[in-house]
Steps between C-alpha positions, in 0.01 A plus 500: 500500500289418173664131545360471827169612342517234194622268703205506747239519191695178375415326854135554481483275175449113575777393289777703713301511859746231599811630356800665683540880460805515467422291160211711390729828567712329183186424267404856624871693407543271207111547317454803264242774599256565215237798461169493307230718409146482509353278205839315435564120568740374723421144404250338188308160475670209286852719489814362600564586807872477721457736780309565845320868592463624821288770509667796697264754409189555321203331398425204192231281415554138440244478158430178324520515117286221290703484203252545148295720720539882627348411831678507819389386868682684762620219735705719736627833615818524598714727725814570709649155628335346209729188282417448166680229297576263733508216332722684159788609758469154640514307202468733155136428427251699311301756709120369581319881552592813344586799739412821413657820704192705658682768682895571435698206625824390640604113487791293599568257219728188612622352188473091477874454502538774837251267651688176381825612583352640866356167578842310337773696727243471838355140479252560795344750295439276234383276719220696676365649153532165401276381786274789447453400134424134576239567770307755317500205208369241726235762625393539126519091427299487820247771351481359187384135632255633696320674213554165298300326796232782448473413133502117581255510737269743360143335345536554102230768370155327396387604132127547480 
């Protein structure tokens, strides 16, 4: 039953909305359960990062850390059904936010080469992340131009 469960908290994130459950029951069985307590990290800015959380249970908040500074802006909070590390199960990049645990957690962590070897041995799961992926980059290309028209277009400031 707690398959079921994870496997219909995996659906609800973008990446996997698309992808058979009979595929997401294997990430599911296959990903290690992990508990943390209130203050810990699950995952730190600029760190190496290989794996995927879902969050099962429990609360975090996604925190922003300026390095040479001990100031942090809060740019999320972060609950059950959340993924963190998206892009460091996808491809083994660094972590962009710190998460720290605000009320006792449970995560599923899917390990880069469980989500490799999941999207190797069933090709049209690879292929819909893959699909996923590339959309969301085009939105952000498409996002990104825009604001560069903003900038281009905007009248340059007027010194006095």
């Amino acid at each position: 039953m707690a398959v079921r469960n994870d496997v219909e908290l995996l659906r609800q994130v973008p990446m996997f909305a698309a992808v058979d459950a009979t595929y997401l029951q294997v990430l599911a069985f296959s990903s290690k359960r992990i508990s943390l307590k209130t203050g810990q990290y699950l995952i730190r800015k600029n760190k190496q990062g290989s794996s995927g959380y879902l969050v099962l249970e429990g609360r975090g908040e996604a925190i922003d850390e300026i390095e040479g500074e001990d100031t942090v802006e809060l740019v999320a909070h972060i609950g059950p059904g959340g993924f963190i590390g998206m892009l460091s199960m996808v491809a083994n990049l660094q972590h962009s936010v710190t998460v720290r645990v605000i009320s006792p957690m449970r995560a599923m962590q899917i390990p880069h080469d469980l989500f490799v070897r999941v999207c190797t041995e069933f090709p049209e799961t690879g292929a819909h992340i893959l699909n996923f992926l590339a959309d969301n980059l085009d939105l952000s290309i498409a996002d990104f131009k825009r604001v560069q028209r903003l900038f281009d277009d905007a009248r340059p400031f007027l010194r006095s």
